[in-house]
N, C-alpha and C positions, 0 to 999 in steps of 0.2 A: 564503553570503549574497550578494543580487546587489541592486546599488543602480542606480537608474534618478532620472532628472529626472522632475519631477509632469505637465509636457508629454508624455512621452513614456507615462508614467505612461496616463493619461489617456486617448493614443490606442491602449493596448494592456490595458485593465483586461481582458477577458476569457482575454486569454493568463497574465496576472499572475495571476489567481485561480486556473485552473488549476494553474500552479508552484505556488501555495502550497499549495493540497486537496493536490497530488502529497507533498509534507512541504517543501518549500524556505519560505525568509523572504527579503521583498524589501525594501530599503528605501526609501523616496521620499525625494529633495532636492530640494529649491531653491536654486538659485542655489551647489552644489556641497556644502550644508551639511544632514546628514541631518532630517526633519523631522516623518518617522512611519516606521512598521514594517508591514509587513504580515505575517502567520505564521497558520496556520490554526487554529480553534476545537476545542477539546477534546471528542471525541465521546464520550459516554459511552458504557461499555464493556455488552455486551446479556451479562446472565446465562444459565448456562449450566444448562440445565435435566437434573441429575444423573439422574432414573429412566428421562426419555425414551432420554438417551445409553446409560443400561444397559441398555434394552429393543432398542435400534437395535442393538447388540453383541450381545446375546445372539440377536437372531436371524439374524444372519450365518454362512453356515455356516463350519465350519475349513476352513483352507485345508491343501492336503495334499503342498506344501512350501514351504518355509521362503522365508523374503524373500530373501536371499545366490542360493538356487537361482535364486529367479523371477529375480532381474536379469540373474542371470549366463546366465543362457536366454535371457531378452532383448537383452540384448547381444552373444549369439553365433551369432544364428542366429535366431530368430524373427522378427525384425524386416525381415529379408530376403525 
């Protein structure tokens, strides 16, 4: 948590706002003595639509090796 003067506050609202969206809380003082909070708004969470997901899956083909394999591909030589 990072605390700031209302001054400076003030000439820096739009950097403030950002830090908070990012997940930080900031607090404003005056005169050295905390006096509000800033922290960001609770988004509601977007449901997750179960049959779509199982249609998106079900038409993905298999893949025809394993996860372990592909990275290890990947990281030894493919990437090069």
């Amino acid at each position: 948590m990072d605390a700031i003067n209302l001054a400076d506050a003030k000439a820096h609202l739009s950097e403030l706002v950002d830090r908070v969206e990012a997940g930080g809380t900031v607090d404003i003082t005056r005169r050295g003595k905390p006096v509000a909070r800033l922290t960001a708004v609770a988004r509601p969470r977007k449901r997750i639509d179960m049959a779509m997901l199982q249609a998106l899956t079900a038409a993905m083909p298999a893949q025809v090796e394993d996860a372990a394999d592909l990275v290890r591909s990947m990281r030894d030589g493919d990437r090069y």
